[in-house]
N, C-alpha and C positions, 0 to 999 in steps of 0.2 A: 878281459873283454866280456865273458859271460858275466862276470860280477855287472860290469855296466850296463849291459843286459838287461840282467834281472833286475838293477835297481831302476832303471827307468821303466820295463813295464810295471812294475810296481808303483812308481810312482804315478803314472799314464793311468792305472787303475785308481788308485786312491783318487785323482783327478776328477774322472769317471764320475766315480763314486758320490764326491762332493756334488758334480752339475746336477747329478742327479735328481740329488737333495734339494737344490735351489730352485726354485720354480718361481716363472715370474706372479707378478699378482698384477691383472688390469685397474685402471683405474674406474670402470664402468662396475657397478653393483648387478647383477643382473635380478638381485629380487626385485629393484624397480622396473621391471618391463619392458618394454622396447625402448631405443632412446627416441623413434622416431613416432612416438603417440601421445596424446596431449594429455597434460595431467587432469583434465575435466572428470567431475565427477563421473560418476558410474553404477551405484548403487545406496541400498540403507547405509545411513551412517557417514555419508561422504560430504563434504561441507560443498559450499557454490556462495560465494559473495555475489550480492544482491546489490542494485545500484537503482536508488530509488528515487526517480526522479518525477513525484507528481503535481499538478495543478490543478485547481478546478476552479471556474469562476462559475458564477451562474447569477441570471438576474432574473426577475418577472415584474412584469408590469400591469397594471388591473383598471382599467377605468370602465364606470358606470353609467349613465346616462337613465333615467326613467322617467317621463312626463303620463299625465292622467287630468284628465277634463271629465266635467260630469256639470251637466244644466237638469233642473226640475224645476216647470212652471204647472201651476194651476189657474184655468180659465174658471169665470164665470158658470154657473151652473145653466138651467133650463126651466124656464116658467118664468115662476114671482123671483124667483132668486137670482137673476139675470142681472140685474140692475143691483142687489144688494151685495154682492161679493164678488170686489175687483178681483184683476189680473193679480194674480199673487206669481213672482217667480223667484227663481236662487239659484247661482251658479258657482261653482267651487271649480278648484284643482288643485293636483300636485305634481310638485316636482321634485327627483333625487340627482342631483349629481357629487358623484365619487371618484378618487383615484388613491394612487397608492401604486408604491414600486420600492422592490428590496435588490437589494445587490449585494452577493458573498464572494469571498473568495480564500484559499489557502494553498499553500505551497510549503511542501517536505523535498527537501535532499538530502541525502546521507547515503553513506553506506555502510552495508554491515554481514555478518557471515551467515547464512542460515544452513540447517541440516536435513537432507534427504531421508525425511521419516518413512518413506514407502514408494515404492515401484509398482504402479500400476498395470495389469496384463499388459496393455496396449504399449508399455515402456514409458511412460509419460512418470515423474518425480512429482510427488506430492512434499512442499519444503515447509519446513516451521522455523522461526527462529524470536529469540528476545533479546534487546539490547537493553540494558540499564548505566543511564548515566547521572550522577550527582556531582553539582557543578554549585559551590555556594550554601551548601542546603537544599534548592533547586533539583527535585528528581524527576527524573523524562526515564520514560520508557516505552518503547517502541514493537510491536509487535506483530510479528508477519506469518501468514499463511498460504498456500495458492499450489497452482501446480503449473509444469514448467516441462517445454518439449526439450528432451536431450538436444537435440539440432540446434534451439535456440542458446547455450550455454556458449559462449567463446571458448575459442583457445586458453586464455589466460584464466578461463574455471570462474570469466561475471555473467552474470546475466542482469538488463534491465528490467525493471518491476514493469513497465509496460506488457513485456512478453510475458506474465504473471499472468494464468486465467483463476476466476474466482479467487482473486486477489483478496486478503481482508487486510489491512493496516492499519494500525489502530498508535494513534498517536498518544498518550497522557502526560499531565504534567499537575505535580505537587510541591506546595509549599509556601513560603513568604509570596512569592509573585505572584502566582497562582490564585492565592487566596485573595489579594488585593483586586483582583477581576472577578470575582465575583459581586454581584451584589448585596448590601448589608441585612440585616437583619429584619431593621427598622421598612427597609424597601418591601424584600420578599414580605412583608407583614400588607402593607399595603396594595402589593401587587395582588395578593391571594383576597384579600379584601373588595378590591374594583377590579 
């Protein structure tokens, strides 16, 4: 009986021993932060996909209108030369009329990642970022700047280009297509001409 004793607290220790050793492991990381705060940026370095949805039309229209009359007559003089030099007169004018009207318009949507280059005292995110895309031969590349209030950034870490102040975006495009909208050579020769 003390043999069975001993070999069960011994084995009740070994037991022990093992639980000991086994530790569970969470399935939560806790270097990521709380589970319950948004992955939105936060500082340098930190990306914010940019959702950029702009339009701009703009039109102006111009019309002119200018009329101008102008009479000059000469009478007869006084004396002897009364009777020798008639009514002489002459009357003129002018007129301008003008118009003229332009109409633009452009529209970008896309989206794309940009990176929190600085944190302004006040907390405000100054972002930059560049997209390059080649499609064909066809290279577009898009470029963006501005600063962005932390409040305005979603949950899901987008922000609209609208909520963008001093926004700069800057669209370009190079290549076959590109070049065929340009004007030729022989053109630009005579545009600089007249």
């Amino acid at each position: 009986m003390k043999r069975r004793m001993g070999l069960l607290g011994a084995s009740v220790l070994i037991l022990l021993m093992l639980v000991a050793q086994a530790q569970a492991q969470s399935l939560w990381d806790s270097a990521s932060g709380s589970m319950f705060t948004d992955r939105k940026a936060r500082g340098v370095g930190d990306l914010v996909t940019l959702i950029i949805v702009e339009r701009s039309e703009a039109s102006q229209a111009a019309r002119t209108t200018t009329a101008k009359d102008a009479e000059l007559t000469i009478g007869p003089g006084v004396g002897v030369l009364q009777g020798v030099i008639p009514l002489i007169g002459a009357t003129g004018g002018d007129s301008l009329t003008a118009g003229g009207s332009t109409t633009r318009g452009s529209s970008l949507t896309t989206k794309m990642t940009v990176r929190v280059v600085e944190v302004l005292p006040n907390g405000i995110f100054r972002i930059e970022g560049r997209q390059q895309i080649v499609v064909n031969g066809e290279e577009q590349e898009i470029i963006v700047s501005g600063l962005v209030r932390p409040q305005d950034i979603a949950p899901d870490n987008t922000v609209l280009s609208t909520y963008v102040a001093d926004a700069a975006i800057s669209f370009k495009g190079a290549g076959p297509l590109g070049d065929k909208q340009q004007p030729g050579l022989l053109t630009r020769l005579f545009n600089w001409l007249f």
